[in-house]
C-alpha positions, 0 to 999 in steps of 0.5 A: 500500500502507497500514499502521497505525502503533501505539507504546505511547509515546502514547495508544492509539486511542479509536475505530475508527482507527489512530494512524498510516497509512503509505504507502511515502513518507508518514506521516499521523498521526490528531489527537492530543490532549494525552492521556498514554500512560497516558491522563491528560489535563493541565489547562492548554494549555501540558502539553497541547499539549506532550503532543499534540506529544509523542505526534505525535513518538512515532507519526511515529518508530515509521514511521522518520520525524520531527517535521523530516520533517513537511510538513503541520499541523492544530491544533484549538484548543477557544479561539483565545484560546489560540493565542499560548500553543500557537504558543509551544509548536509553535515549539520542535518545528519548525525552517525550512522550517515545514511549512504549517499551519492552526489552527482553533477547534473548538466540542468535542475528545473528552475536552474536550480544548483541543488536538488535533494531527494532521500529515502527514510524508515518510519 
């Protein structure tokens, strides 16, 4: 059994998706870009990859669940250069055991965002 998650806490869908799937163990955000709830797009890497993990948080808590839950990253980055600059960030949301991620370099984001966030959490 699936269901979509929804919160007004961070951007709403640009496209045929839901912010979020549950399942009855998971929660599987979709990428979150670095948007507001609102829908304003911060210029440098560092609001936006805040934003993006802000919104990841907020999906992943409207199922019950949380950011130490999360067992599964993608980071999409519009430039590697960015990395040390987005890592720095990242580190202050999660905590040992460091759930397992990839990180790769995109050639575009929707809204040419720089970065996109997408996780996998238990409940």
């Amino acid at each position: 059994m699936k269901s979509a998650v929804a919160t007004t806490k961070a951007p709403g869908a640009i496209g045929p998706y839901s912010q979020g799937i549950a399942t009855d163990c998971m929660v599987y955000t979709s990428g979150q870009l670095g948007l507001t709830p609102d829908g304003k797009l911060p210029e440098t890497i560092e609001e936006q990859t805040r934003q993006s993990l802000e919104n990841v948080k907020a999906v992943l808590e409207a199922d019950g669940s949380s950011m130490d839950k999360v067992v599964k990253t993608t980071v999409f980055l519009k430039d590697m250069n960015d990395f040390a600059v987005m890592n720095g960030i990242y580190a202050q949301y999660f905590k040992e055991p460091f759930p397992a991620r990839s990180a790769v370099q995109v050639a575009r984001l929707p809204k040419d965002g720089k970065v996109e966030i997408e996780v996998v959490a238990v409940k």
